[in-house]
C-alpha positions in Angstrom: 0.0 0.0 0.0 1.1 3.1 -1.1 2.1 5.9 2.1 -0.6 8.4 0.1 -3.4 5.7 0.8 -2.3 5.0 3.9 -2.9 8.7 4.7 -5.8 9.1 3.1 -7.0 5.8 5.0 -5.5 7.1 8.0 -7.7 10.5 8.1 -10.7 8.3 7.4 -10.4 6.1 10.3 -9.1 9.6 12.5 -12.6 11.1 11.4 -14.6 7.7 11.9 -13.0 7.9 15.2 -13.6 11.2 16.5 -17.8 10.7 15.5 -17.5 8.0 16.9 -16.4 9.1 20.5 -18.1 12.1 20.3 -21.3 9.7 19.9 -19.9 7.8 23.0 -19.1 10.9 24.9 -23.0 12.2 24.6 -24.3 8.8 26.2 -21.7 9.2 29.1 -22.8 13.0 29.7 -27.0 12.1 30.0 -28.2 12.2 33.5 -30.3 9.3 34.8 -31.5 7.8 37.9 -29.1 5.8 39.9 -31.5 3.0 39.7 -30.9 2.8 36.0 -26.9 3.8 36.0 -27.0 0.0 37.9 -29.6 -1.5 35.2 -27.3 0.1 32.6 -24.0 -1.4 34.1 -25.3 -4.9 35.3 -26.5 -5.0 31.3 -23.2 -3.9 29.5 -21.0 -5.9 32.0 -23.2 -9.1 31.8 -23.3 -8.8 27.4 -19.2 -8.1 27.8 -19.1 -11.6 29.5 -21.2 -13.2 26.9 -19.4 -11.7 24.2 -15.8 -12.7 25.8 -17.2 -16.5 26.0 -18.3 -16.1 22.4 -15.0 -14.7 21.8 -12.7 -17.2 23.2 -15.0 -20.6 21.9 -15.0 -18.9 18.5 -10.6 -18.8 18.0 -11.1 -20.8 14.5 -13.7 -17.9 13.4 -12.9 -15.7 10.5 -11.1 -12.3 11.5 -13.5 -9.9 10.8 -16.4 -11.6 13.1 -13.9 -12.1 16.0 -13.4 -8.1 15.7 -16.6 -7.4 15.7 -16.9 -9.2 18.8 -14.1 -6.7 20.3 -15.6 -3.7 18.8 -18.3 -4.1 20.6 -16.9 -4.8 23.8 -14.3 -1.6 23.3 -17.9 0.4 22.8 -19.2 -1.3 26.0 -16.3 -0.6 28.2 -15.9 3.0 27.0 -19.5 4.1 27.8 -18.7 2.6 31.7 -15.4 4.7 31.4 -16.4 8.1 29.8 -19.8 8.0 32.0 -17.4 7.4 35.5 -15.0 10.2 34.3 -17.9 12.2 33.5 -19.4 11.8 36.8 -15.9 12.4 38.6 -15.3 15.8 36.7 -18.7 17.1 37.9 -19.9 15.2 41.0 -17.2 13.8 43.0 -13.7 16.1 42.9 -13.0 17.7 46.4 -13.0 21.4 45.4 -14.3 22.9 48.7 -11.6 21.2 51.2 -8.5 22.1 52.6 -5.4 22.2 50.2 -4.4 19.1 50.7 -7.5 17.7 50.1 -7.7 19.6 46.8 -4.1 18.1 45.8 -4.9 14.8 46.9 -7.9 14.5 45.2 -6.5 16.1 42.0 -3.5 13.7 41.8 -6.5 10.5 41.7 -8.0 12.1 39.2 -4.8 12.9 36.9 -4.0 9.5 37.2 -7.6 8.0 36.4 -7.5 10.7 33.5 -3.9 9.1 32.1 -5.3 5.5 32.4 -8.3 6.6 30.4 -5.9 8.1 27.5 -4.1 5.3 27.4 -7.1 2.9 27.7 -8.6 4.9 24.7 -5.2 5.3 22.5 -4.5 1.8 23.0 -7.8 0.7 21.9 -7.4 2.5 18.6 -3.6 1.0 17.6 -4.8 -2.6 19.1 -8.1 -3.3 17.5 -7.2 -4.6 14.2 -3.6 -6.2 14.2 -2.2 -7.1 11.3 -0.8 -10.7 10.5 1.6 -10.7 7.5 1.8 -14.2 5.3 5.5 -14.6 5.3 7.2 -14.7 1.5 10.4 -16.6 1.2 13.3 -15.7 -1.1 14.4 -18.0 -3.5 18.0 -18.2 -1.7 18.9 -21.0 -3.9 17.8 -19.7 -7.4 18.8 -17.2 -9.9 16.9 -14.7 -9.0 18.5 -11.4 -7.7 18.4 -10.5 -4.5 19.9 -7.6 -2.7 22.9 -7.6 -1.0 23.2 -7.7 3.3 25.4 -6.4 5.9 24.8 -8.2 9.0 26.3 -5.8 12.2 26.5 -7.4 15.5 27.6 -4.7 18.1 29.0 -5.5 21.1 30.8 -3.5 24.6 31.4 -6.0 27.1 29.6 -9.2 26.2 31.8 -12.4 26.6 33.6 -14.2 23.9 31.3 -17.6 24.2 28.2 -15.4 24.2 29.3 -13.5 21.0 30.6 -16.9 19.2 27.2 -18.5 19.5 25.5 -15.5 17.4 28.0 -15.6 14.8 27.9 -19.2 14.0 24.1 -18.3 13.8 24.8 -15.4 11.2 27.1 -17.6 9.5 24.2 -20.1 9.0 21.6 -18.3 7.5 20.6 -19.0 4.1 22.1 -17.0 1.7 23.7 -16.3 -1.0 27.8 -16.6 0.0 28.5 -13.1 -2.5 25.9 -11.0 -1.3 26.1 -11.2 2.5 28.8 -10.0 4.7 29.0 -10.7 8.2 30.8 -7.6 10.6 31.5 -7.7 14.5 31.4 -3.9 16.0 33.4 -4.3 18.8 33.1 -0.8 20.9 35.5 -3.1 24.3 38.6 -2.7 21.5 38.4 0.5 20.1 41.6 2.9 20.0 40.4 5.0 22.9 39.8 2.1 25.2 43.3 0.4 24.1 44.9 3.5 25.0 43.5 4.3 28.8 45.9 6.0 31.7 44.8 2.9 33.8 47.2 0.0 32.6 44.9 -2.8 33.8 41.8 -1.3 31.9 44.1 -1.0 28.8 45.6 -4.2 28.9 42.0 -6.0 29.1 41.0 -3.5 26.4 43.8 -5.0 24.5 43.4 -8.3 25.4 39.8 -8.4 24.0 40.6 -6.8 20.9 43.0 -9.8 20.0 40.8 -12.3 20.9 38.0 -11.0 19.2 40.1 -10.4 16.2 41.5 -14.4 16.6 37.4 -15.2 16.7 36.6 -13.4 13.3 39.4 -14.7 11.7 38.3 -18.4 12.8 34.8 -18.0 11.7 35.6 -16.0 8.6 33.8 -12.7 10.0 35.0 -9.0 9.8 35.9 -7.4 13.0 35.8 -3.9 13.2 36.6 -1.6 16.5 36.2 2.1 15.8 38.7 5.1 17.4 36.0 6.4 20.1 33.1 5.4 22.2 31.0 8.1 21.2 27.4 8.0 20.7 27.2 4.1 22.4 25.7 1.8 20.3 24.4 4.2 17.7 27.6 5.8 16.9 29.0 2.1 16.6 26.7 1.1 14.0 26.8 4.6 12.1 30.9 4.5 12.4 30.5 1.0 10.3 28.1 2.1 8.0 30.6 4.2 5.7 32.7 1.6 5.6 30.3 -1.2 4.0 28.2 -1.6 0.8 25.3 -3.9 1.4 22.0 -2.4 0.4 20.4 -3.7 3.5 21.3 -3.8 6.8 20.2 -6.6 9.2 21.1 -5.2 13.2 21.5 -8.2 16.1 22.4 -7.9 19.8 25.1 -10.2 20.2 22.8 -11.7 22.5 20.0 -12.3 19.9 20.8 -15.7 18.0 19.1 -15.6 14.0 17.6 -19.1 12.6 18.7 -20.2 9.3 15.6 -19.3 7.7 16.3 -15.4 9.1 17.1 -13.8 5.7 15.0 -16.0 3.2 12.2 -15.1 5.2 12.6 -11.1 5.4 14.2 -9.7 2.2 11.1 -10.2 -0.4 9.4 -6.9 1.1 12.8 -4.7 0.0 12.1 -6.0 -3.2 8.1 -5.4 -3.4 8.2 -2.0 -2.0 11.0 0.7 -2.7 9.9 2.9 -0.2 10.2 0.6 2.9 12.8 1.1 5.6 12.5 -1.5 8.0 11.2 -5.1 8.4 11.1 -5.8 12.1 11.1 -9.2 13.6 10.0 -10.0 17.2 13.0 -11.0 19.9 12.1 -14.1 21.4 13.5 -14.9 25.0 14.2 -18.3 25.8 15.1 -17.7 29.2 12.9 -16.5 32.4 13.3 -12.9 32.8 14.7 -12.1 36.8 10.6 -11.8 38.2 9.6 -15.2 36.6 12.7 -16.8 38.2 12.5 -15.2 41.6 8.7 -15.2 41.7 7.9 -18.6 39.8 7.7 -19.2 36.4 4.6 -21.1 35.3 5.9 -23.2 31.9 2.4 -22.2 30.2 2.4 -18.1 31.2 3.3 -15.7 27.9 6.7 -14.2 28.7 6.6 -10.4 29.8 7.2 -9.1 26.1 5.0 -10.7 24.5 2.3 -8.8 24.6 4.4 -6.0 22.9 5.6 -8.2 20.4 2.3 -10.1 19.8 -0.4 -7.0 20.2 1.7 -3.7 20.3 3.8 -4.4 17.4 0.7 -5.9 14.9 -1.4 -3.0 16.2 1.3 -0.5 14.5 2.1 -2.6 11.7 -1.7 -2.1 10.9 -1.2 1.9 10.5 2.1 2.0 9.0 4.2 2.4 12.2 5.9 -0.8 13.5 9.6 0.7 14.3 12.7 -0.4 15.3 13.7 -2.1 18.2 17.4 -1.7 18.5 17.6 -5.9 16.8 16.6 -8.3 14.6 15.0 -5.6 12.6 16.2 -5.5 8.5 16.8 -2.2 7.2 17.5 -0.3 4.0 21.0 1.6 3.7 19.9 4.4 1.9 17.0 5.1 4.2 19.4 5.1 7.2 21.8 7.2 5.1 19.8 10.2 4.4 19.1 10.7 7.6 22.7 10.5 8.8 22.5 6.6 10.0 21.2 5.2 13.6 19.6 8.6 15.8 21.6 9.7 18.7 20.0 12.5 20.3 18.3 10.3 22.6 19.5 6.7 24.2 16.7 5.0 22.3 17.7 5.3 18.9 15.4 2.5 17.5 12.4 4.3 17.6 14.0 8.4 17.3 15.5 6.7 13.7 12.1 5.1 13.0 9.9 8.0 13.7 12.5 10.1 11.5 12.2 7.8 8.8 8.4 7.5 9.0 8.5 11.7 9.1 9.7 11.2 4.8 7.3 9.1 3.9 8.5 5.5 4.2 7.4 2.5 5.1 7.6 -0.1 7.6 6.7 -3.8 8.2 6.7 -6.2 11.2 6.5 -9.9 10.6 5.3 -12.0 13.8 8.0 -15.0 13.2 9.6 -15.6 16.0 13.4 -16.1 14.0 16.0 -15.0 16.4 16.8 -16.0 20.4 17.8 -13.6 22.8 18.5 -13.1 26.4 16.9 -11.2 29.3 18.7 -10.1 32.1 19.2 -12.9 34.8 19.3 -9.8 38.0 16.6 -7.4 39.4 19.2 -4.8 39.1 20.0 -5.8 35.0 16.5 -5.7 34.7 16.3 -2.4 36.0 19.4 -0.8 34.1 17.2 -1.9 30.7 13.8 -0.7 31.5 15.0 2.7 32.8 16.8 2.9 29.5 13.8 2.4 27.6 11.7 4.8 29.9 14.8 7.5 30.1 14.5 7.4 26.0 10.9 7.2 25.4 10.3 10.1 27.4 13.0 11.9 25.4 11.0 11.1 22.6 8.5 12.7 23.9 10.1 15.5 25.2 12.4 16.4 22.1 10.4 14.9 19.5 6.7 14.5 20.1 4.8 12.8 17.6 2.2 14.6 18.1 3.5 18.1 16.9 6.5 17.1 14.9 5.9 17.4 10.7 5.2 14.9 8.4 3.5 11.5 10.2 -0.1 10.7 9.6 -2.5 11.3 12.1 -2.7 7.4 13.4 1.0 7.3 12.7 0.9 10.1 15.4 -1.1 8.6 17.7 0.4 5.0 17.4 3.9 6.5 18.4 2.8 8.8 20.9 0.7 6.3 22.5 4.0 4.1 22.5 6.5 7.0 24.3 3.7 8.5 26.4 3.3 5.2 28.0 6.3 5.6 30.0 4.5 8.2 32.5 2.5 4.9 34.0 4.7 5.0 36.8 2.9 8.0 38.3 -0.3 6.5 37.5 0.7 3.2 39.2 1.8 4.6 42.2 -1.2 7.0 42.9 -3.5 3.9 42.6 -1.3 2.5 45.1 -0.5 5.4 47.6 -4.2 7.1 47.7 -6.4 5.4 50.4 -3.3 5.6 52.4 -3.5 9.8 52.2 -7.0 9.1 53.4 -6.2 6.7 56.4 -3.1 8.7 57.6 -3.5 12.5 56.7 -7.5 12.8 56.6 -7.4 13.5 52.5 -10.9 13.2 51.0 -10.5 11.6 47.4 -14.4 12.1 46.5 -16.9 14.6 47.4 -19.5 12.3 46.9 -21.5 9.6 48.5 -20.2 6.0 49.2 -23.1 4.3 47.2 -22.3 7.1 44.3 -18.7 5.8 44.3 -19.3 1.8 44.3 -22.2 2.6 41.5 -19.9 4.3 38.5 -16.7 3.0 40.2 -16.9 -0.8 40.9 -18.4 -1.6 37.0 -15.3 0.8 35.2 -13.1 -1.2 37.1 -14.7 -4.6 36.1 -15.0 -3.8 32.8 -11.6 -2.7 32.5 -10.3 -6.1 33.5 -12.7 -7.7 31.0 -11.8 -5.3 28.1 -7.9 -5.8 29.0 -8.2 -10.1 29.1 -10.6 -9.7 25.4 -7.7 -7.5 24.2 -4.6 -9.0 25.3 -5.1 -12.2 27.5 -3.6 -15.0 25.4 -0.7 -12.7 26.3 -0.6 -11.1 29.4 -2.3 -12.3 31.8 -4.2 -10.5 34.6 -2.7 -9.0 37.3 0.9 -10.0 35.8 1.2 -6.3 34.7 0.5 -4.9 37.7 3.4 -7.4 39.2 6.0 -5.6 36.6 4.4 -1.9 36.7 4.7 -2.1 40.6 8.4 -3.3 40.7 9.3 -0.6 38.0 7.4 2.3 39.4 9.5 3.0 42.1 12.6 3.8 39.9 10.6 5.2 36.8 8.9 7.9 38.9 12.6 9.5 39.3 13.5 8.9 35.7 10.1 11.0 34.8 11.2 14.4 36.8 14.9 13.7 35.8 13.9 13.6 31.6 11.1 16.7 32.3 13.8 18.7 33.9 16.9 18.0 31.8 15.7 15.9 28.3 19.1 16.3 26.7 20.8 14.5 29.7 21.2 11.0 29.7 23.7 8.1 29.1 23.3 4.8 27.2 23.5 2.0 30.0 24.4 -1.5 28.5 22.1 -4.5 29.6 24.0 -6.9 31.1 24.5 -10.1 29.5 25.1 -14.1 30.7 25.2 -13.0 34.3 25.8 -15.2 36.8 24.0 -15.4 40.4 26.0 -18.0 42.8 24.4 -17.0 45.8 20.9 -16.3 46.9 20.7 -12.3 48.2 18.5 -9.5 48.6 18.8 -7.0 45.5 20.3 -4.0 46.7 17.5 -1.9 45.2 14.9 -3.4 47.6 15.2 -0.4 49.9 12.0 1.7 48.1 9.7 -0.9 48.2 10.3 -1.9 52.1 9.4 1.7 52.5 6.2 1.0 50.1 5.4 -1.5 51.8 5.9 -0.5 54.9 3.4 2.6 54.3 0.6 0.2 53.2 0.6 -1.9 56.0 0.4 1.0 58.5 -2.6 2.4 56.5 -4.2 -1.1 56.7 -3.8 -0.7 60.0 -4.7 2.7 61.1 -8.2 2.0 58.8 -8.9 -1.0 60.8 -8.5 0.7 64.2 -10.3 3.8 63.3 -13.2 2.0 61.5 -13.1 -0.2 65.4 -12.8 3.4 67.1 -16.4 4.7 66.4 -15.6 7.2 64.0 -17.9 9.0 61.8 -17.8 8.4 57.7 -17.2 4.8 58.4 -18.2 3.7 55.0 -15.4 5.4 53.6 -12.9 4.2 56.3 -14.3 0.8 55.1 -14.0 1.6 51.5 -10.1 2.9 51.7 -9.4 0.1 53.8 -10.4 -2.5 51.4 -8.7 -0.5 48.7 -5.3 -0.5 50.5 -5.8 -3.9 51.6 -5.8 -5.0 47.8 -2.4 -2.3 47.0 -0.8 -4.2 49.4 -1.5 -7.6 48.4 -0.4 -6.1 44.8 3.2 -5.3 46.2 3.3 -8.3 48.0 3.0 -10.0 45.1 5.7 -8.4 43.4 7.8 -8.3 46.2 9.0 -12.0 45.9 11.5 -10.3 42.7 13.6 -8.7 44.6 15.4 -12.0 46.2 17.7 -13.0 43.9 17.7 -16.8 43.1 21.1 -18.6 42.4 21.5 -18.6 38.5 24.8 -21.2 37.5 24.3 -22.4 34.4 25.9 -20.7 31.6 23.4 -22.0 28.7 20.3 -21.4 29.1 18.5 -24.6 27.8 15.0 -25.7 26.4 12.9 -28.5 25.6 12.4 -30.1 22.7 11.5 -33.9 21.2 13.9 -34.7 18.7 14.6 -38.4 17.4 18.4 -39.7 17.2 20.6 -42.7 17.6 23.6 -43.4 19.4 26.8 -44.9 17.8 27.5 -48.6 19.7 30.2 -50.6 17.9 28.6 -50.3 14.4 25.6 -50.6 15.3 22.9 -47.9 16.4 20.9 -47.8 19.4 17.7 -45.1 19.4 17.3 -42.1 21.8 15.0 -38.9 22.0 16.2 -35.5 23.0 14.5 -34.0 25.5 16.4 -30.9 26.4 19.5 -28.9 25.0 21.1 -25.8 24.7 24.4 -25.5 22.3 26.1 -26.8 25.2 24.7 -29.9 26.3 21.7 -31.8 26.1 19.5 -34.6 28.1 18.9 -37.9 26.0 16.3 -40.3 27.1 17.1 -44.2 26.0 16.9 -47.6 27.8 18.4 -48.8 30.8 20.7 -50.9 28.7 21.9 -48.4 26.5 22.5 -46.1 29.5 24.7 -48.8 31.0 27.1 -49.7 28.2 27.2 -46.0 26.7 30.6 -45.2 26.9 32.0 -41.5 28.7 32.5 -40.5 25.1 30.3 -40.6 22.4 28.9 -40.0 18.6 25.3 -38.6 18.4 23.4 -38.9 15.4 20.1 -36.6 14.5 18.4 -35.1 11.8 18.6 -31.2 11.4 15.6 -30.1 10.1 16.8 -26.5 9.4 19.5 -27.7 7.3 17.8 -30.5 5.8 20.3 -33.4 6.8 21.7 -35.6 9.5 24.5 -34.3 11.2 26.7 -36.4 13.8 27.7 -34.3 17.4 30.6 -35.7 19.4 29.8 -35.7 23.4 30.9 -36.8 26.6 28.5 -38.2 29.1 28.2 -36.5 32.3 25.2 -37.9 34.4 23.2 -41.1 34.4 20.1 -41.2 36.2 17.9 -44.8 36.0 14.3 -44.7 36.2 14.0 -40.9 35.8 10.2 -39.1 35.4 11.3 -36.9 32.7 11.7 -40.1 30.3 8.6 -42.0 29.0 7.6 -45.2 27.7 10.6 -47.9 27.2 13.0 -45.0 27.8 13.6 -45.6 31.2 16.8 -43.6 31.7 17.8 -40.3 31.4 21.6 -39.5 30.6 23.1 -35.5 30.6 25.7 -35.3 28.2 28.1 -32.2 27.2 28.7 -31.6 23.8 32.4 -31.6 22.6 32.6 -30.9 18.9 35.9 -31.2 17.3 35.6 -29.0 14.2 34.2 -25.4 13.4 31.9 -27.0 10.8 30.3 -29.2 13.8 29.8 -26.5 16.0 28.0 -24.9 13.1 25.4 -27.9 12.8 25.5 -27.7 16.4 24.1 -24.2 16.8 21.7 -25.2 13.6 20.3 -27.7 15.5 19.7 -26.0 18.8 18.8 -22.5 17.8 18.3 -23.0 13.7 14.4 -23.6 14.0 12.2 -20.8 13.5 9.1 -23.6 13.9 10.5 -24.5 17.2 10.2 -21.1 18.5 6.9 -20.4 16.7 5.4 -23.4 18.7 6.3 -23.0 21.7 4.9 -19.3 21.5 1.2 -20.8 20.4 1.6 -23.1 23.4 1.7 -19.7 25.4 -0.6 -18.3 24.0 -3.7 -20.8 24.7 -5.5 -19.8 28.1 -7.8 -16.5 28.0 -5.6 -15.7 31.6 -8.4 -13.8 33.9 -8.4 -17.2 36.0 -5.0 -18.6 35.1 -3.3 -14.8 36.3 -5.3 -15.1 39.6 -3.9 -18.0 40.4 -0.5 -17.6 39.2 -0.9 -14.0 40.9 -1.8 -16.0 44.1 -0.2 -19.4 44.4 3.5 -17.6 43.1 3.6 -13.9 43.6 2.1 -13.4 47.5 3.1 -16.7 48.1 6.9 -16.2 47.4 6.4 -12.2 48.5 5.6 -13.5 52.0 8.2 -15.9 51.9 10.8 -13.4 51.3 9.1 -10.8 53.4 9.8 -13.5 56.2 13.4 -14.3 55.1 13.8 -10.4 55.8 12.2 -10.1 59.0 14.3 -13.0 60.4 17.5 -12.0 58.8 17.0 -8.6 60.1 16.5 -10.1 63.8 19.6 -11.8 63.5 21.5 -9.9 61.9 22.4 -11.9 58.7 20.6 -9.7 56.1 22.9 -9.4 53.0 22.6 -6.9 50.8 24.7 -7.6 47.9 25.4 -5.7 44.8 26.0 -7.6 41.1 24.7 -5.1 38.7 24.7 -1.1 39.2 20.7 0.0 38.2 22.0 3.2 37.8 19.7 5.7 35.0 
């Protein structure tokens, strides 16, 4: 589609939309009996329900139907939302109280008002995302394709860590002539080689000859620039002049490409001469630092997925998927004329994506899971990325807003402010949290209006939030699990906020930290906040129970703002169980998988299954017999579906267990074995086999995405996050008592 239809289609839908909530905005203003306000909301919550049943029994249903299905719901749950704003702006703020009353009631209502914009925005970019059928390239023809760079940046990252993604590169499909493979290595550059301090030099040094020694072995180009300017950005840009390839394909050296990576993303270049990206998603294939301290549940979508499933669809839809600093494909000229990868801000995926989308070109997102990454294995890693990503969106915002800046569409407007303007939740999280407790310990008023009033337009916008949020995004996020990452993020992003507002040119790119090791359980050093948070909570509880027992006056709202905190503190209790760092020792993350081989035996060939691997090691599951006679070193022998033959893996056996549960059937025994190839053509078929399968990835997302989450969340919320938050809350008290709490520091979180 041509960017002139998409505009014209884009003011279309802009005006369809602004009838259409001025319609919605009309039936929220009408004044009627309270009597029929609950008639009204007991009918629209109880066709929402029927509709999300209809919904979720229907999945094999054409497209269009099942939006229909959400359209009406989004029209449901508005009219609850516009008519409780509408009440609250003219029957319920606090205007003839003390000042603080006034501020306190004004900060809940700024807050409700920011989860109503974004509830509203979000609906408009969300509705219809967009699936794209997936074209190959004929990789092994005649026909021309264009040439690719592939740049893999890296700062600090270790050698194995980097070696993994380049066999990966080095894999892909493609013709030999017209793709180049370059390391960007910003820990060797000239200004690093030549510090004052002789011990930061020398490593300096030391990792710009082994990194050099690794290029040469796997036939890459290694590249380290003269300065460290600009981060990441200016490591990619200072490349870019020195290279030819008409398109650019970015990866973290973190983020590992299946062989199908190229074949599967270059046929848009060649369709459409005015797009400028094809963005993939990053899949994870190990638990983030809150599933593994909380409790990961095998079934529950990862964190990101809702951004990579919903967010990133919902954009492509209107012409603005962007970005996101890898596995994205780009055009060189595109990133040329506007002087390469943006660096006013430390989130130059989307400030070069929103420049690009300013001329007129085009972007696309295709939901294939084809590359595996890495999250950060700490509370404190965690941290250092997602105030990185909040410090630059709200640059964005601040230095660039979509809103005002020339040449987007209007949804292209809205879909990327919607995006950067997100980052303000951390206000709107913590005044949810914090605002019955300025009722139970300073004697704020947050209504001027009855109980009953309250419960009537506040209880069904609150329940038919939750219903439009599981119809919407469910399958992948499930409910209350944001609420669990918001919390644990708010207390750092609220800082991050008044620090970008005050000075938006400041700011410094932090690097994630990658393949960390955790040896030792500990508290994270950043727990201090939320003992405070907590702390606050429970003494509001506490101080509504005894004056709702003391015979005061106003009890219904004592009871009210008591059950309110009661719930914000089973919310951080929940989230509370992140903070205690569990041990984290092995250096491969691995991940099942059912894969048929044999194993060499004196000529002959006795049959195993692989259960579980990584690029290190695997589990094999075989008979008792063959366990027994297996010798310590072995030949492996399995068919490689991404490369379309069987490949033999030399490997040494390094546990036998008899009778083990994992195993099924005649397998009774399940053997760990290490992988020990002996040639750089072996460790290619290795990384093929383990990481070369964009259908393995792609299945195990479906898997994820299965359960509609409202009851699954609950439970996960319940059985995992206040059941491990009280544990560690316990492990504190104790340790506190005794003097053993230890407070230990792996990773600065520093913004």
């Amino acid at each position: 589609m041509s960017s002139g239809t998409y505009n014209t289609m884009s003011v279309l839908y802009a005006v369809a939309w602004f009838l259409g909530a001025g319609l919605l905005l009309y039936m929220a203003s009408l004044d009627v009996a309270h009597e029929v306000q609950l008639v009204w909301s007991i009918l629209a919550i109880g066709s929402m329900l029927i509709l999300r049943k209809m919904l979720f029994v229907r999945t094999k249903s054409s497209y269009r139907p099942l939006c229909y299905y959400k359209m009406i719901i989004l029209i449901l749950s508005g009219v609850i939302a516009l008519r409780y704003m509408w009440w609250r702006t003219f029957h319920s703020l606090p205007l003839d109280g003390d000042l603080g009353t006034m501020i306190a009631g004004f900060l809940l209502y700024f807050a409700e008002i920011q989860a109503l914009l974004i509830f509203f925005m979000s609906s408009v970019v969300y509705l219809y995302p967009l699936m794209r059928e997936v074209v190959k390239a004929d990789v092994d023809g005649e026909a021309e394709l264009p040439s690719v760079d592939v740049f893999v940046p890296t700062f600090n990252e270790p050698s194995e860590l980097i070696k993994l993604t380049l066999l990966a590169t080095g894999n892909m499909r493609y013709p030999a002539d017209k793709l180049n493979i370059y390391l960007l290595d910003d820990g060797g550059t000239v200004e690093k080689r030549q510090q004052k301090d002789p011990d930061l030099s020398a490593h300096a040094w030391g990792r710009y000859h082994e990194l050099q020694a690794l290029c040469e072995e796997l036939g890459v180009n290694y590249m380290a620039r003269e300065k460290n300017n600009d981060a990441k950005a200016g490591n990619i840009n200072a490349a870019l002049p020195k290279t030819s390839g008409e398109l650019v394909l970015i990866l973290d050296c973190d983020h590992v490409p299946t062989v199908d990576f190229l074949e599967n993303t270059v046929v848009p270049f060649q369709k459409d001469e005015k797009l400028y990206l094809v963005q993939t998603p990053h899949f994870l294939i190990n638990e983030d630092p809150v599933e593994k301290n909380v409790g990961h549940r095998t079934d529950m979508p990862s964190e990101c997925e809702l951004f990579y499933t919903s967010t990133m669809r919902g954009m492509d839809n209107w012409n603005s998927a962007f970005f996101c600093g890898s596995g994205g494909l780009l055009r060189r000229s595109c990133l040329e004329e506007v002087g390469g990868i943006g660096t006013r801000t430390v989130t130059e995926d989307i400030e070069t994506s929103i420049q690009l989308a300013r001329r007129g070109y085009n972007s696309a997102y295709i939901h294939k899971p084809m590359l595996a990454g890495l999250q950060p294995e700490s509370f404190s890693g965690f941290m250092t990325q997602r105030l990185r990503w909040a410090h630059g969106m709200l640059q964005v915002f601040m230095m660039m807003n979509p809103l005002v800046i020339r040449g987007l569409s209007p949804t292209q407007r809205l879909c990327y402010f919607n995006m950067v303007s997100y980052w303000f939740f951390s206000f709107m999280r913590l005044v949810f949290l914090l605002a019955p407790s300025l009722y139970l310990l300073f004697g704020f008023a947050l209504y001027d209006a009855p109980v009953h009033e309250v419960l009537l337009y506040g209880v069904p916008h609150l329940i038919a939030f939750v219903l439009y949020f599981n119809v919407f995004f469910g399958r992948v996020r499930w409910f209350l699990v944001s609420e669990m990452y918001e919390t644990l993020q708010s207390m750092f992003s609220i800082r991050t906020i008044f620090k970008v507002l005050l000075h938006p040119q400041n700011g410094k790119f932090n690097v994630t930290p990658k393949d960390e090791n955790i040896d030792e359980e500990f508290m994270t050093p950043l727990a201090a906040p939320y003992f405070i948070l907590i702390t606050m909570i429970i003494l509001s509880v506490a101080v509504g129970l005894f004056r709702m027992f003391s015979g005061e006056p106003n009890w219904e709202f004592l009871v009210m703002a008591t059950f309110w905190s009661s719930l914000s503190l089973l919310i951080v209790i929940g989230s509370f169980g992140a903070l205690y760092e569990k041990k984290q020792v092995r250096h491969s993350t691995r991940f099942d998988v059912e894969l048929d081989a044999s194993l060499a035996f004196e000529g002959a060939a006795e049959p195993c299954l692989i259960k579980e691997m990584s690029a290190t090691g695997a589990n094999l599951c075989m008979s008792s017999e063959a366990a027994e006679k297996l010798e310590e070193k072995s030949l492996l022998n399995v068919y490689c579906e991404p490369l379309g033959r069987n490949i033999e893996l030399n490997f040494r056996v390094c546990s036998r267990r008899v009778g083990d549960d994992t195993c099924e059937g005649d397998a009774k025994a399940a053997v760990g074995i290490v992988f020990t190839p002996s040639s750089l053509q072996e460790q290619r078929d290795l990384v093929a086999l383990s990481y070369g399968d964009s259908e393995r990835w792609r299945s195990i997302l479906k898997a994820r995405n299965v359960h509609p989450g409202l009851w699954h969340g609950f439970m996960y919320f319940c059985s995992s996050g206040i059941r491990s938050g009280f544990g560690v809350i316990g492990i504190s008290i104790y340790r506190f008592l005794t003097m053993e709490i230890k407070f230990k520091r792996v990773l600065g979180a520093k913004d």
